[in-house]
N, C-alpha and C positions, 0 to 999 in steps of 0.2 A: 499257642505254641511257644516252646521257650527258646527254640534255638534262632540263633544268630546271623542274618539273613547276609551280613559282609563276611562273617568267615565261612558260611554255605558259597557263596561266590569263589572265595579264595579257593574252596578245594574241586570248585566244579571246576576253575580253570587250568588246576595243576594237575587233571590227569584229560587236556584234551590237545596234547602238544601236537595230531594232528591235523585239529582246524586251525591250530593259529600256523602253524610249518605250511598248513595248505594257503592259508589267506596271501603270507607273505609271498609264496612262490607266485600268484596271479597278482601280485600287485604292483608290477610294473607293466601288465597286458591293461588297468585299468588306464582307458588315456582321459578322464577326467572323476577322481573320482569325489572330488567333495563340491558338486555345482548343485545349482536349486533343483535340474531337471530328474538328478539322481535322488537329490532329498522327495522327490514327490513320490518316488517309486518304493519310500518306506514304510514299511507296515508293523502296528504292534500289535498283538492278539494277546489273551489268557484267559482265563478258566481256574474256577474253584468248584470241588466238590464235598460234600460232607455225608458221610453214609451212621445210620445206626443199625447195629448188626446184634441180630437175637435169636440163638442157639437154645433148646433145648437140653444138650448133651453134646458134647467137644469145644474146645473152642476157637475161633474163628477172627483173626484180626482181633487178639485181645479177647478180655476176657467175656467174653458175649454171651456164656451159659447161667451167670452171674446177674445177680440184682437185675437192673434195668435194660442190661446188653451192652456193649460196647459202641463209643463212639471215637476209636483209634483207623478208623479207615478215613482218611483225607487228602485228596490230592490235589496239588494248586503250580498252575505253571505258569509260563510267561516267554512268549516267544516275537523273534522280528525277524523279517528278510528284506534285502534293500538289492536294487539290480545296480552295480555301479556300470552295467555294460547291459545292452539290450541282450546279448547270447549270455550274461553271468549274474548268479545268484548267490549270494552271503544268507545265509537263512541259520538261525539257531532257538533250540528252545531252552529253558532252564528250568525243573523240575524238581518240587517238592511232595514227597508222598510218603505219609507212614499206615502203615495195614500189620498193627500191633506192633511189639516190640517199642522197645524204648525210645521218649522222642528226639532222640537224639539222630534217631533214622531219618527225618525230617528234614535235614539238612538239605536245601539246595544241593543238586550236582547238574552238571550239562545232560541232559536227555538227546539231544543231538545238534550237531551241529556243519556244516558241510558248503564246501564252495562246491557252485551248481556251473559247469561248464558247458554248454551247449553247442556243438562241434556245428550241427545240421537242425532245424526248424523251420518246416515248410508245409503245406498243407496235407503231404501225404506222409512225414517221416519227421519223427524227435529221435535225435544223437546225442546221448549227452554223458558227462562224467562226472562223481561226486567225488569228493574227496575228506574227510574227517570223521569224525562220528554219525554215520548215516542208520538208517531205521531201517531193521532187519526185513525183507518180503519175504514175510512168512504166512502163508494161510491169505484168509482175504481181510483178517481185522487185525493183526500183527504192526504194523504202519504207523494206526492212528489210533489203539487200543486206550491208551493212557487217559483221550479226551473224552470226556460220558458221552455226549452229544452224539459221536460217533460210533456207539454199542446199542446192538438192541437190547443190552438188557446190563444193569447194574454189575452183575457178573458176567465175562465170556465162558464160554466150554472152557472146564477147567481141564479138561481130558486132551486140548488141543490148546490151550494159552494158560499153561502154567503159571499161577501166582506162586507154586512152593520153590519153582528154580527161575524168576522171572528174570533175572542178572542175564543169564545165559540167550535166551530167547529174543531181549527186547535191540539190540543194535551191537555194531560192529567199527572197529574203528582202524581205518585204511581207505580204499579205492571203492568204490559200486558204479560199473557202467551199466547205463540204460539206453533201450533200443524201443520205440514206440513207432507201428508203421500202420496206418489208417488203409483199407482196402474196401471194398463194394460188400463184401461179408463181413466186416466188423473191422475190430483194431484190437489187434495184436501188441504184448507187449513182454519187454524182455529185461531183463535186470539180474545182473551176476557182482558177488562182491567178494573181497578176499581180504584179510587184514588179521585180527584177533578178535578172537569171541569175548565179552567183559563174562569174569570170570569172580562172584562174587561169595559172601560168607552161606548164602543160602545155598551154591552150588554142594560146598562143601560138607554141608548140613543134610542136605537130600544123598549124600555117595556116603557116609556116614564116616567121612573123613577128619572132622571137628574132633573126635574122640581124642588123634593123633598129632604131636609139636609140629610134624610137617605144613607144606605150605603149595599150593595146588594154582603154579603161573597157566594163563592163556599161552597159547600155542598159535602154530600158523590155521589160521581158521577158511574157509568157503561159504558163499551161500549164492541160492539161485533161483532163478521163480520164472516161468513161462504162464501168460496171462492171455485168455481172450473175451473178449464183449463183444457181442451183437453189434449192427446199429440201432437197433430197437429200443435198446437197451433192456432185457428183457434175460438172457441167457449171459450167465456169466462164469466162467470155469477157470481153474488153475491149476499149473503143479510145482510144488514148491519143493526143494530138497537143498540139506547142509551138509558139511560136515565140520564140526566144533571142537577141537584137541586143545586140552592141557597136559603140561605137564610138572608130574608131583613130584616136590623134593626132599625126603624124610631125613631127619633129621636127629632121628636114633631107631632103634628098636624097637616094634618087632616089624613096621614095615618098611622096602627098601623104596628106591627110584622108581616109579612107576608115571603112566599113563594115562591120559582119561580119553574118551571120543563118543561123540554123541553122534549120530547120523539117522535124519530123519526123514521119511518123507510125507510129503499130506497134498491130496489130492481133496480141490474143489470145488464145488458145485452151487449155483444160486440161479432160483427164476423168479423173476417179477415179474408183479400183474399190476394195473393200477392202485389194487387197493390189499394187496395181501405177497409176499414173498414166502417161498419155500428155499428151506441153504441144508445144505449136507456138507460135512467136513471126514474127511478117512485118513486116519494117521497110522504110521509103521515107524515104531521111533526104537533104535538099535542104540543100546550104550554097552561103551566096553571099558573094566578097567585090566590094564596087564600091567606086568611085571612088579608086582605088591609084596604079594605072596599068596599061596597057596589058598588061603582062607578068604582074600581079600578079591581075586583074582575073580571075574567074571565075565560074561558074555551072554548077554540075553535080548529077544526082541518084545517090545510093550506094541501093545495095539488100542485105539482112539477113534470113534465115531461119535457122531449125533447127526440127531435130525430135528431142525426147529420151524418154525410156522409160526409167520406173524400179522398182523392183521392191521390195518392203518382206519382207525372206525371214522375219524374225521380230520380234516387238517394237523389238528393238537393233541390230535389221542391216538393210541398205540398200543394193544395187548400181545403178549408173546407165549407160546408153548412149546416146551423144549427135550428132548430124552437125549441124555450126555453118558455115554460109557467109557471107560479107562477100565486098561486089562495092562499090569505090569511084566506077565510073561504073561507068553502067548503057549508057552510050554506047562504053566501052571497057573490055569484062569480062575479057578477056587483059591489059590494062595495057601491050599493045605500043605505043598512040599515044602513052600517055607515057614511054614508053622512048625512043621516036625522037624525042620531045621533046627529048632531052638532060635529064628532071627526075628523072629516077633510072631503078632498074628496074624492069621489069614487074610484079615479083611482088611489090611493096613496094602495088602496088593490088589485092589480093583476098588472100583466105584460106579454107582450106574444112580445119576442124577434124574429126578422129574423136578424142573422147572416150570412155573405160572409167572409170569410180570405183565405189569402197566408204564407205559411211562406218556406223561400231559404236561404240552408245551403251554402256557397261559401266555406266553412271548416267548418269541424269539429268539432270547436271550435267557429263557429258565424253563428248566424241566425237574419237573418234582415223579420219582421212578420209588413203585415197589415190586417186592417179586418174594418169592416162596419156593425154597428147594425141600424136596426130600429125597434123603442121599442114604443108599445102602453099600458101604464101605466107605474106607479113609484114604484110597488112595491117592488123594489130590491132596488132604486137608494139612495145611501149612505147617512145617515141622518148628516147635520149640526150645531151643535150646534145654538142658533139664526135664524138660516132659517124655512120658513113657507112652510107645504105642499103643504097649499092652493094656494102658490105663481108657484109653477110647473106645465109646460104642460103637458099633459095626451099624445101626439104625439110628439113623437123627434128621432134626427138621432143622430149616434156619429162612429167619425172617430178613429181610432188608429193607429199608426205606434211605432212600438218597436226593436230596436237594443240589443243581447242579446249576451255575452261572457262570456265563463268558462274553467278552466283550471285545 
């Protein structure tokens, strides 16, 4: 990698002005904060991954339908949390990933970062507040997506964890209060956050706003997730809903001051067994843009399922089977209407993935993961600055293999 690992720091800490506003404000609540007892409650973790990525037709994180496939998907992070109070947590991670695109995307930036207040902790009931860059609850792998270790499989449902608007989906930066209350049926848990949605070049890319000098700021944003588990741990369900506004400022011609709003909801579902899970995910995701213009101006709902099955053969092995659909209207699930629109083609609106992977831990510390999609449409497949939709096959296969270490 060529980029610069202290000016990656320098730009991850100049857009997280509120963990450090948050730190400052609890740091006169800390009444000891630099003693040996706080040093032992420090922790550092991280993680590397390296994927090779090989397309037949489109391509994929780089140029993967090419020569030997790509090796432009790499993610590597580095996180610590320290308790300077038994109810308070300083916790941050710092995040390098590029999945194509130039390596200049590589850059370090803060992935999240948040002082953990804890109001109440007791056997039956967690109270508590975050404050800075917190990790958005979305879905049931939204959280902790970023770490391989915690995916069953190389890729998630791209129908339901966007890699082409990943900015949008992965955290939020403002307040998240959490409510976890333990009962004789399981444990209940609650989590609402409000701040600004990170609102980045790939949003702008997917609303097909890049074309235009304008410039598309984060807005006051929501998000929310009602969570239960068994005690079993056996039955596990969710429902999770946002809603995410920008707004756009043009800056000539032909479009004006407009809006953007994403509002989603995904309901879902997980059972374990000792040696085998079944997960189902349902999404209803609404984006509106107003006030553009005429042309520009829309209102439509996408719809998002799968259903996967995975299988635990031994301690250190792992196979997984998956059917991932994406429909970008639910008013035109062929994507002929916007074919005959003149705005691309058909198959650039839906997708319906069949996934196969493996993933075998030889330690603890390392898992070597492949897997095998065949995808009939492009509706997920990462948009490229310069590249033409109409230039993509509507049928394609793609290979992965990923080597993953953390420590």
């Amino acid at each position: 990698m060529s980029f610069q690992w202290n000016e990656g720091i320098s730009i991850a800490c100049k857009h997280t002005k509120w963990f450090w506003v948050s730190l400052l404000a609890i740091y006169p609540f800390a009444p000891t904060w630099a003693n040996d007892s706080m040093l032992d409650t420090l922790q550092v973790h991280g993680f590397l991954s390296q994927a090779l990525v090989i397309t037949d037709d489109n391509n994929f994180f780089g140029n993967s339908s090419k020569n030997a496939g790509s090796l432009e998907y790499t993610e590597l992070g580095l996180n610590a949390s320290i308790r300077p109070h038994s109810n308070l947590l300083v916790a941050a991670q710092v995040l390098s990933r590029r999945a194509g695109g130039e390596t200049s995307d590589a850059i370090p930036t803060l992935d999240y970062g948040v002082v953990d207040y804890q109001m109440v902790s007791n056997q039956q009931r967690t109270l508590g507040l975050q404050l800075g860059r917190f990790k958005n609850p979305f879905g049931l792998y939204n959280q902790t997506r970023d770490v391989a270790f915690t995916r069953p499989s190389i890729l998630l449902p791209q129908s339901i964890y966007f890699d082409r608007t990943r900015s949008l989906g992965m955290a939020g930066d403002g307040a998240s209060l959490y409510h976890e209350e333990r009962t004789q049926a399981g444990v209940f848990r609650f989590q609402a956050g409000v701040g600004k949605a990170r609102i980045e070049d790939d949003v702008d890319l997917a609303l097909g706003l890049d074309r235009f000098p304008g410039t598309l700021q984060a807005g006051s944003s929501a998000i929310g997730q009602v969570r239960f588990e068994d005690n079993s741990g056996r039955f596990l369900m969710a429902v999770s809903t946002a809603s995410a506004n920008a707004n756009y400022q043009g800056s000539q011609p032909p479009l004006d001051n407009g809006s953007f709003q994403f509002l989603p909801w995904v309901f879902s579902l997980q059972y374990n067994h000792e040696l085998w899970s079944l997960t189902s995910e349902y999404a209803l995701r609404t984006i509106e843009l107003d006030g553009f213009n005429p042309g520009i101006d829309q209102k439509k709902t996408g719809e998002s399922w799968y259903v996967q099955y995975t299988r635990r053969v031994a301690s250190d092995w792992q196979w997984l089977v998956r059917f991932d659909r994406l429909i970008n209207d639910r008013n035109d699930r062929s994507g002929s209407a916007y074919e005959q629109s003149g705005l691309g083609p058909a198959h650039s609106q839906f997708a319906d993935d069949i996934t196969v992977g493996v993933q075998w831990m030889p330690r603890p510390n390392i898992m070597l993961a492949g897997e095998y999609h065949h995808v009939d449409g492009t509706g997920w497949l990462p948009l490229n600055t310069g590249a033409s939709a109409s230039e993509t096959s509507r049928h394609w296969n793609m290979l992965l293999f990923q080597l993953s270490l953390r420590f």
